[in-house]
FIVONU-834970 format. One record per residue (C-alpha): residue in one letter; x, y, z. Coordinates in steps of 0.05 Angstrom, whole numbers, padded with zeros to 5 digits, always signed. Layout:
<recs>
AXYZ;...
</recs>
This chain:
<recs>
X+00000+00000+00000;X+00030+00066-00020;X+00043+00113+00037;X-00009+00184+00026;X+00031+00256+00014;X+00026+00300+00058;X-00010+00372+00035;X-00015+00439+00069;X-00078+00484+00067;X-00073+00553+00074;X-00117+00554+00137;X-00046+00543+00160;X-00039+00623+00146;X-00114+00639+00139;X-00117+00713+00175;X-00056+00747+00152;X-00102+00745+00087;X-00031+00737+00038;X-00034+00672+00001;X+00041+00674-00008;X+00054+00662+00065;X+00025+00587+00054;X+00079+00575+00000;X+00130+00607+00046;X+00104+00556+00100;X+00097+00503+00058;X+00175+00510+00030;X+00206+00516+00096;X+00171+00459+00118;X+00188+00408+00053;X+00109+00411+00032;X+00100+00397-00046;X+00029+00402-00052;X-00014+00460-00025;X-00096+00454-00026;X-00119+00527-00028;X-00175+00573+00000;X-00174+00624-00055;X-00189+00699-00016;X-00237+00733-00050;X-00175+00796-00077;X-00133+00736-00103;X-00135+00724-00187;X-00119+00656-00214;X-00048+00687-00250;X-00028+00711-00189;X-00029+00635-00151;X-00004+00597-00213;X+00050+00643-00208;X+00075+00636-00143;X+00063+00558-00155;X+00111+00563-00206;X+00161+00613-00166;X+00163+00566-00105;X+00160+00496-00149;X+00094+00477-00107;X+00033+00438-00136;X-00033+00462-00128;X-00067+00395-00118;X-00143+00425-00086;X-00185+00476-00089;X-00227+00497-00032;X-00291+00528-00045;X-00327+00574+00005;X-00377+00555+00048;X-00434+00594+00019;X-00460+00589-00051;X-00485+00659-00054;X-00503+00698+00020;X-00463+00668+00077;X-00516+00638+00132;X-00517+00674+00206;X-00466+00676+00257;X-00385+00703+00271;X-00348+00660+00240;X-00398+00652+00176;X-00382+00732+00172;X-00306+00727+00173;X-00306+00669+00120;X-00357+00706+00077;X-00301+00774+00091;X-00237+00738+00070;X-00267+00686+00013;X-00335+00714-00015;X-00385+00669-00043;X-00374+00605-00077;X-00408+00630-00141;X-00358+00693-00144;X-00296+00654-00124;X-00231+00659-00161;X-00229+00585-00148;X-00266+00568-00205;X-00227+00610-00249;X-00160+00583-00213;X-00190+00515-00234;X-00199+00529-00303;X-00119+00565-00306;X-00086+00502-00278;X-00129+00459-00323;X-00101+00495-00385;X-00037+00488-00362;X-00045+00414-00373;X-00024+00396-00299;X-00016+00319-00285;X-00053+00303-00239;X-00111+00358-00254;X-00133+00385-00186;X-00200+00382-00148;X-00246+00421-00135;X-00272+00414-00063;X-00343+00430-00041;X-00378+00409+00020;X-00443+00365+00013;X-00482+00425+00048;X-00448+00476-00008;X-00476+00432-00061;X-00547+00432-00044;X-00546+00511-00048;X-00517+00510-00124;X-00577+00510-00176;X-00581+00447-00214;X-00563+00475-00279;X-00492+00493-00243;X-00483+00436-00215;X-00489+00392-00283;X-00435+00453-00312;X-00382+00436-00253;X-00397+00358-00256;X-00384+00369-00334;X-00316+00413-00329;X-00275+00400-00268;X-00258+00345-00230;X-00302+00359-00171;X-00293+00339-00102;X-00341+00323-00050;X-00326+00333+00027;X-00367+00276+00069;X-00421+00261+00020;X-00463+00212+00053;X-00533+00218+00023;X-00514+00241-00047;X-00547+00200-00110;X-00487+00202-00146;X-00415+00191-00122;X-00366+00244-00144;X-00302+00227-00182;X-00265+00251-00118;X-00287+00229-00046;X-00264+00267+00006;X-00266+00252+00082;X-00263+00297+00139;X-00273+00259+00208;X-00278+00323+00250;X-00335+00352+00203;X-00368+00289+00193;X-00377+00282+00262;X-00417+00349+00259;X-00459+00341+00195;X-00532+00327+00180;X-00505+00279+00139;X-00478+00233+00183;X-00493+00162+00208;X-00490+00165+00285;X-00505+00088+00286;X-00440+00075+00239;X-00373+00071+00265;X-00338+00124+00226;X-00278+00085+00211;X-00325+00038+00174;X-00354+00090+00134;X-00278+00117+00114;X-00264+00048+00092;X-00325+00047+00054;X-00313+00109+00019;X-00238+00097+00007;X-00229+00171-00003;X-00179+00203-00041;X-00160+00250-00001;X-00172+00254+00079;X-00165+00321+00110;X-00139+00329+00186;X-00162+00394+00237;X-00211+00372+00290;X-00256+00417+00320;X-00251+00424+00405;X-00301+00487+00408;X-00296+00535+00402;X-00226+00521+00377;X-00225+00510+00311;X-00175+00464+00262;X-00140+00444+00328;X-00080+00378+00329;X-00118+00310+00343;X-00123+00295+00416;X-00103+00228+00434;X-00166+00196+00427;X-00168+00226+00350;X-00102+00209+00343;X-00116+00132+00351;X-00180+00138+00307;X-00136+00162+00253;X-00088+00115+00268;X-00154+00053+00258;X-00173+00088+00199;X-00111+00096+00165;X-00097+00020+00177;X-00162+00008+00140;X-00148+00052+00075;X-00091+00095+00064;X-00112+00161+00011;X-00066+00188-00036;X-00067+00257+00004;X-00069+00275+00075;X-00090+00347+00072;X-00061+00387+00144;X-00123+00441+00155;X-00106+00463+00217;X-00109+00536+00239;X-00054+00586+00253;X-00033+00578+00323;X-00022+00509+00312;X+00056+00484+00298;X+00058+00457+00224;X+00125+00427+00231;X+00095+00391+00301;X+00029+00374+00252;X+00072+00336+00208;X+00112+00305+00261;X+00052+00277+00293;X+00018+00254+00224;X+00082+00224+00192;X+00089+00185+00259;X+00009+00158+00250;X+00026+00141+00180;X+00088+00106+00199;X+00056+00064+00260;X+00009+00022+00215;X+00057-00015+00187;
</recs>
């Protein structure tokens, strides 16, 4: 079984608003694949540039939460601030760029099962048509999306969920591509696995390894000490 690379998102570097700082990060740290959170100011030249100044792959492409008017509450406001809506989002555009560009492998495009019930149909067959979209959790979905992507912290909070499921079970199940790591303690946010998380990653990882472990934890936390602890999980199932 072929060990997963390890990505950085730039939640890594979220506030300071500068997507540079993640490629900064992410070459002092020996990261060769970023998944990005496009802010709203950023322009798909811009990013393809500095992936080509700092010899980093853009593997993923996080969408936004909100299709078009971000829902109640503080931290809906401050993602709506820094990354607009999903229908607006230089993502997309970023998408089609690297695309053009002919990159091997061609990257995903990440939205999460709630985001996709808010797109309108029509959109929905356009994106399904023209990138290789990405689903986060998808549970309940009629149709599987070329990319499964798993996220134990927010699958643990979604509507979507199975309570009566062990989630490990459902990772195997879904043998995702990509897994992402930054577990929710609230209100801390994108936080290091505790040690109970840490041995559920360790049972899931020993079930199905992806081809991407994607570190989506937030500022405060140590990337290099992130790493450490999942390059340790990876290495302890055998």
């Amino acid at each position: 079984m072929a060990k997963p690379e390890f990505v950085l998102s730039n939640t890594t570097t979220f506030f300071s608003g500068n997507i540079e700082a993640v490629f900064k990060k992410a070459k002092k740290f020996g990261f060769k694949f970023l998944e990005l959170l496009p802010y709203r100011w950023n322009t798909p030249e811009q990013i393809y540039n500095l992936s080509r100044e700092y010899g980093i792959e853009i593997v993923g492409i996080h969408m936004p939460p909100a299709w078009e008017k971000a829902e109640k509450g503080f931290f809906n406001k401050v993602w709506d601030f820094y990354l607009g809506p999903a229908k607006s989002s230089p993502g997309i555009h970023l998408a089609e760029t690297l695309m053009e560009t002919k990159q091997n492998p061609v990257p995903y495009l990440l939205f999460h099962a709630d985001l996709v019930e808010q797109v309108p149909p029509e959109e929905q067959a356009r994106l399904k048509n023209n990138f290789r979209l990405a689903i986060e959790n998808v549970s309940r979905q009629p149709l599987k999306p070329p990319i499964m992507i798993f996220d134990p912290s927010h699958y643990l909070l979604s509507p979507h969920r199975h309570p009566e499921k062990d989630i490990a079970e459902i990772y195997r199940q879904l043998e995702p591509e990509v897994l992402h790591v930054g577990f929710d303690y609230p209100p801390l946010l994108h936080a290091l696995p505790k040690p109970r998380e840490q041995r559920l990653l360790l049972r899931m990882l020993k079930l199905w390894q992806p081809r991407y472990i994607v570190i989506e934890t937030n500022p405060a936390v140590s990337v290099k000490k992130a790493k450490t602890l999942l390059e340790d999980i990876v290495a302890s199932t055998g």
